[in-house]
Legacy VTK file of the C-alpha trace (Angstrom):
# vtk DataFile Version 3.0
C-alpha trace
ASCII
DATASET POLYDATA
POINTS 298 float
24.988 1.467 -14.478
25.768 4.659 -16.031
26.113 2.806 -19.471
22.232 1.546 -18.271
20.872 5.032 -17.982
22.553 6.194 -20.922
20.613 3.748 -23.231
17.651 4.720 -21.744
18.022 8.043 -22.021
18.707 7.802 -25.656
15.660 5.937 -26.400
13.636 8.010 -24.505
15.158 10.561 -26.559
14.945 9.176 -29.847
10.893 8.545 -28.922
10.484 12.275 -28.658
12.423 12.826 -31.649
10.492 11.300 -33.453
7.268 12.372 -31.934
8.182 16.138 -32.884
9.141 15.033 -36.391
5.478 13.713 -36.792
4.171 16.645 -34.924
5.895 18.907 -37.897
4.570 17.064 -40.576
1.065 16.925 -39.041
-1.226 17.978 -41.616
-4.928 19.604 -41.343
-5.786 16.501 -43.761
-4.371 13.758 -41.250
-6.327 15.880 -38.663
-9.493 15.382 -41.032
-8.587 11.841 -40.792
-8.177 10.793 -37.446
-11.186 12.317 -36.655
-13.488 10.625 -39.116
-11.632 7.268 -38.327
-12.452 8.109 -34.257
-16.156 9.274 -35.494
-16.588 5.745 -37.276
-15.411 3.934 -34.085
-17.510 5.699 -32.092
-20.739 5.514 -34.027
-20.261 1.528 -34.554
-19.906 1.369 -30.863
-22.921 3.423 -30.450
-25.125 1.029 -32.620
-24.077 -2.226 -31.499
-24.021 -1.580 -27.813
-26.322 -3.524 -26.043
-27.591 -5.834 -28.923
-26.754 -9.295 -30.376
-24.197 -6.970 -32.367
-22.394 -6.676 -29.051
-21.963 -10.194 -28.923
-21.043 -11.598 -32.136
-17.704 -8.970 -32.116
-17.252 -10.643 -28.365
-17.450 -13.944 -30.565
-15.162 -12.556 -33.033
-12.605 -11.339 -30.821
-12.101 -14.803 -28.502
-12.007 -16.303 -32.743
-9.012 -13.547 -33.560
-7.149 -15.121 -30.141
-7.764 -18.378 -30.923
-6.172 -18.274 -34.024
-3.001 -16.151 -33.224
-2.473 -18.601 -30.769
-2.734 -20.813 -33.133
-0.433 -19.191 -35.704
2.460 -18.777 -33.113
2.247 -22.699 -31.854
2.359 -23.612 -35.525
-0.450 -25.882 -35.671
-0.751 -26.026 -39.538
-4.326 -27.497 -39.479
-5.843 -25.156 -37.252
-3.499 -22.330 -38.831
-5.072 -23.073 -42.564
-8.808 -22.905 -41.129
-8.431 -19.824 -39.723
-6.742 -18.111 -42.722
-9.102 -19.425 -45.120
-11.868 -17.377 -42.778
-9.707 -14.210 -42.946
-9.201 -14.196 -46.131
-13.227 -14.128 -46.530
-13.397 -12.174 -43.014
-15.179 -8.737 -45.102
-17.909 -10.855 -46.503
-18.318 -12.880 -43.181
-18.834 -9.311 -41.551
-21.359 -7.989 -43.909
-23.360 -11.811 -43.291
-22.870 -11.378 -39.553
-23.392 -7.781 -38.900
-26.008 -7.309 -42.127
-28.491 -6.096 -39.503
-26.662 -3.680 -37.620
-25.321 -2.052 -41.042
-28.840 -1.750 -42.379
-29.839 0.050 -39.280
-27.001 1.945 -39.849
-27.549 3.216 -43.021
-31.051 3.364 -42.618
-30.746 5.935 -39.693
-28.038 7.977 -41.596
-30.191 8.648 -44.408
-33.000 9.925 -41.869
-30.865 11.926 -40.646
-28.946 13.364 -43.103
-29.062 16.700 -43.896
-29.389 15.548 -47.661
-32.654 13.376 -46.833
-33.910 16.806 -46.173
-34.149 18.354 -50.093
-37.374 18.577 -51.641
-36.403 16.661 -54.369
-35.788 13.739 -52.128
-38.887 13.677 -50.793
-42.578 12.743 -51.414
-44.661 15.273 -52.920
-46.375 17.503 -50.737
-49.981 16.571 -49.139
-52.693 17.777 -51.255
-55.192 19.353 -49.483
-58.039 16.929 -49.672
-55.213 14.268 -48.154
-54.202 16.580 -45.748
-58.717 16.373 -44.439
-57.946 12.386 -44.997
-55.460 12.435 -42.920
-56.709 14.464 -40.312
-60.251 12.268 -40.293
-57.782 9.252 -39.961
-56.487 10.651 -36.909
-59.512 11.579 -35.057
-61.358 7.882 -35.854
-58.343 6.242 -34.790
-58.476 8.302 -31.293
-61.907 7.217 -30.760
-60.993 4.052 -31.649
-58.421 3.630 -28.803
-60.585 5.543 -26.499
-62.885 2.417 -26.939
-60.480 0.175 -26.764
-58.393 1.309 -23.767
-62.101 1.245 -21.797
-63.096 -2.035 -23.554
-59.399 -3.503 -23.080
-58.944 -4.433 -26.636
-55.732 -4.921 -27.711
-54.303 -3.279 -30.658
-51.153 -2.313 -32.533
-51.781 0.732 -35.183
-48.811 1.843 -37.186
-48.802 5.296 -38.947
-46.300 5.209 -41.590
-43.916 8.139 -41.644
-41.823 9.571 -45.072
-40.127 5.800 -45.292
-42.565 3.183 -46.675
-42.857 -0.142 -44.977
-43.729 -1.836 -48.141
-41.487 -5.238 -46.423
-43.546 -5.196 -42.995
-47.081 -4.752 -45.558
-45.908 -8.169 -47.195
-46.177 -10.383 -44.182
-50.065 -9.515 -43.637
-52.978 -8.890 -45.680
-53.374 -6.166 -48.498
-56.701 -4.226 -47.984
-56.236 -0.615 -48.988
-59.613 0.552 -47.514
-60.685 3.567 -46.020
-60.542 4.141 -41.618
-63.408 3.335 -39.869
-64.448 1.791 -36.455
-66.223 -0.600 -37.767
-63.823 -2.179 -39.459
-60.699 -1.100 -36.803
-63.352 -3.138 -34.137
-63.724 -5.990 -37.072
-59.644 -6.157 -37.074
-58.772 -6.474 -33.383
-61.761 -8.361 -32.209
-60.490 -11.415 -30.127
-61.283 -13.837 -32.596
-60.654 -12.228 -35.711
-57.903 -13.786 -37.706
-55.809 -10.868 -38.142
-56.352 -9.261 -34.569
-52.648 -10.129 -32.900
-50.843 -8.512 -36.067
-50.305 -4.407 -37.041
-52.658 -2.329 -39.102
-50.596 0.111 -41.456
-52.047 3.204 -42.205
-50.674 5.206 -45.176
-51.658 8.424 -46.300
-55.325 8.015 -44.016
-56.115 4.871 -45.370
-55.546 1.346 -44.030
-52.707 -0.293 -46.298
-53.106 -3.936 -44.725
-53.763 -5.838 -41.750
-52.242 -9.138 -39.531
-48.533 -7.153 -40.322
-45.697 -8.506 -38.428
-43.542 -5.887 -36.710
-39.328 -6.260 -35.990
-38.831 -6.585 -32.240
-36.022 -3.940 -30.711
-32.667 -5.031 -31.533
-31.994 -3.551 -27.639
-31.896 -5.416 -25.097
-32.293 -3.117 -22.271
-36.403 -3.082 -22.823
-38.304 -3.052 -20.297
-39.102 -6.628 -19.218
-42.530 -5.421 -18.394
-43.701 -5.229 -22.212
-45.116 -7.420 -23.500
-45.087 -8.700 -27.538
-47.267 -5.448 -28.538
-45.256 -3.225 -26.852
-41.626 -4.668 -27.826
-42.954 -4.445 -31.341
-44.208 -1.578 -31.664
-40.235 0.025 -30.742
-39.243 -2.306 -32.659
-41.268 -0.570 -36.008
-40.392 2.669 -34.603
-36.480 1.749 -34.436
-36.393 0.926 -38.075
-38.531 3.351 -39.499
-39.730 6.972 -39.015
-43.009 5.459 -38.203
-45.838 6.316 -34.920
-47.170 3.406 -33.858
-50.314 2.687 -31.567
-50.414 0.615 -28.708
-53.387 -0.401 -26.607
-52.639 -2.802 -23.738
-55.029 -5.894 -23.780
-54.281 -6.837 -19.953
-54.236 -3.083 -18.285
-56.350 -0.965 -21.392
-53.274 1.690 -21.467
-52.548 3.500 -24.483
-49.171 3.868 -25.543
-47.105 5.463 -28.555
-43.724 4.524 -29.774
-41.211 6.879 -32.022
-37.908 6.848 -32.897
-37.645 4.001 -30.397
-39.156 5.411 -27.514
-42.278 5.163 -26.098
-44.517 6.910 -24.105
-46.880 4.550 -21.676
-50.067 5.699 -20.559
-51.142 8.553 -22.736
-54.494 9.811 -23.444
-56.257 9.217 -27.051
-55.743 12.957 -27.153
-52.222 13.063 -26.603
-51.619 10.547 -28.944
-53.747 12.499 -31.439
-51.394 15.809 -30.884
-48.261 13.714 -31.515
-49.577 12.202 -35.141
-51.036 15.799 -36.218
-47.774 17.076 -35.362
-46.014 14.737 -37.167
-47.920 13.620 -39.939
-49.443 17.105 -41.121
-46.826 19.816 -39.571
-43.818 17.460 -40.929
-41.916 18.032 -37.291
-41.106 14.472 -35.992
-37.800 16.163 -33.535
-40.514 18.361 -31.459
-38.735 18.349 -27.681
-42.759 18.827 -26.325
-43.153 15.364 -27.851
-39.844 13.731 -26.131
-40.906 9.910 -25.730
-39.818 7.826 -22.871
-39.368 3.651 -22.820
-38.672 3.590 -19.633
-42.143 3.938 -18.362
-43.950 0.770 -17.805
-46.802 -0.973 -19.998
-49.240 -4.508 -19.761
-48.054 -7.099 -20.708
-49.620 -7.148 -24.352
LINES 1 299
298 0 1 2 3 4 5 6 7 8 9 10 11 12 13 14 15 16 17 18 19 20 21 22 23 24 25 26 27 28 29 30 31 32 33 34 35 36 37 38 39 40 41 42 43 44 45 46 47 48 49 50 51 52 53 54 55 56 57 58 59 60 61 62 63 64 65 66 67 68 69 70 71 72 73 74 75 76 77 78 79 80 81 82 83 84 85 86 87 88 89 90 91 92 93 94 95 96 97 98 99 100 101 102 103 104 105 106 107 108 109 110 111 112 113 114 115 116 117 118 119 120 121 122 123 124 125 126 127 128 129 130 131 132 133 134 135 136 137 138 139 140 141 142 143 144 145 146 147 148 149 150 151 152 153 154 155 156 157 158 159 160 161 162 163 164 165 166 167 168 169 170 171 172 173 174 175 176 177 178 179 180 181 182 183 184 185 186 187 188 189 190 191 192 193 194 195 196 197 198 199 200 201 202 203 204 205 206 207 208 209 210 211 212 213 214 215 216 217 218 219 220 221 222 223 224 225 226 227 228 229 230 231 232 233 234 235 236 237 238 239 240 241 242 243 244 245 246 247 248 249 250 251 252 253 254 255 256 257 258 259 260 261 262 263 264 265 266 267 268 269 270 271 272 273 274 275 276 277 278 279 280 281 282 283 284 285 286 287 288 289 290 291 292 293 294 295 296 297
């Protein structure tokens, strides 16, 4: 017994040992480095939560069992499969997870200090684009002041400092200037371009009939409908505003950063696109967005 507690005793006191000598030779650089390693971790965790990401590393996890088990029963065929996808496992990844690392990088470089020199960034607004702009913003609020009473549905996107020139390719090029006329011409019920997204850049419609992303979240509200889901969608993967007018309850609604706000007025929505597309300040707390309020079903 005593010859029990004596080996014991000895490991335990070999363990702190050798806990202190690491302690000594602890570095400010391995400090450095176990906390960008944790930071990594966390932020991956952080962008896959709650969306398909979620479940292909469930997928790749029960794969990683499988195949140790596999590897300590010695099953040779099984065994040589599973190695020949590990050896390949950093491409397979980057193919699996390609969307979750775009997003990634994408929202990194918004918000990156760097992303903030003048260099970096697009010329400033002249002043005859900065009127454009402005005359943009009021049509558009008339617009959706018609629409919310007429119940027209409609999904206007406002592009931010990062072009959508991928989203303008799947509908139709027009590069005209804002009107009602032709906003009314777009959405009407029969029109052939009405269920898609009209991009505005720099005041002027870019195209029409655009398909947005859907939200990579899952925890949308089941309420929205495919105008609503959408438009968070755009707003997830771009700095974009975008526009929503419910077709079933004549709500307007604006989505940014992700979020959106249900049941504004054409006024409010007006604010939030002067403050963002003319002041430049797209983090104003007065402007907080909130997806957990409750829209139509278009």
């Amino acid at each position: 017994m005593q010859e029990f507690f004596g080996t014991i005793t000895g490991a335990i006191s070999g363990f702190f040992a050798q806990v202190w000598v690491v302690i000594l030779s602890f570095q400010l650089r391995d400090a450095l480095d176990i906390a960008l390693v944790a930071l990594m971790i966390y932020g991956l965790i952080r962008l896959i939560r709650q969306t398909r990401g979620m479940q292909l590393l469930k997928g790749v996890f029960w794969v990683a069992i499988v195949a140790l088990i596999a590897g300590a029963l010695s099953m040779e065929a099984s065994w040589f499969i599973f190695r020949q996808v590990m050896d390949n496992a950093i491409v397979l990844l980057v193919v699996l997870f390609q969307p979750e690392i775009r997003t990634m990088f994408e929202r990194l470089g918004r918000s990156n200090p760097v992303s903030n020199l003048k260099f970096l960034q697009q010329q400033n607004k002249s002043e005859r684009e900065q009127e454009e702009i402005e005359k943009t913003i009021h049509t558009v609020c008339e617009v959706l002041r018609q629409f919310s009473k007429q119940r027209i549905g409609a999904l206007i996107v406002f592009e931010g400092v990062t072009q959508v020139g991928e989203i303008v390719k799947t509908g139709t090029l027009l590069k005209a200037v804002v009107s009602r006329e032709l906003l009314h011409n777009i959405f009407h019920n029969k029109a052939p371009l009405h269920d898609g997204a009209v991009i505005i850049r720099r005041g002027r419609i870019l195209a029409a009939g655009c398909i947005l992303p859907l939200p990579q979240d899952n925890d949308v509200e089941s309420d929205f409908g495919t105008r609503h889901r959408a438009a968070i969608g755009m707003s997830e993967q771009s700095d974009a505003m975008v526009c929503v007018v419910s077709e079933e309850t004549g709500h307007v609604s604006l989505a940014y950063k992700g979020e959106l706000r249900w049941g504004i007025t054409p006024e409010e929505a007006g604010q939030r696109l002067r403050s963002l597309l003319l002041e430049g300040d797209g983090s104003n707390k007065r402007f907080a967005l909130n997806r957990r309020k409750k829209g139509g079903s278009q």
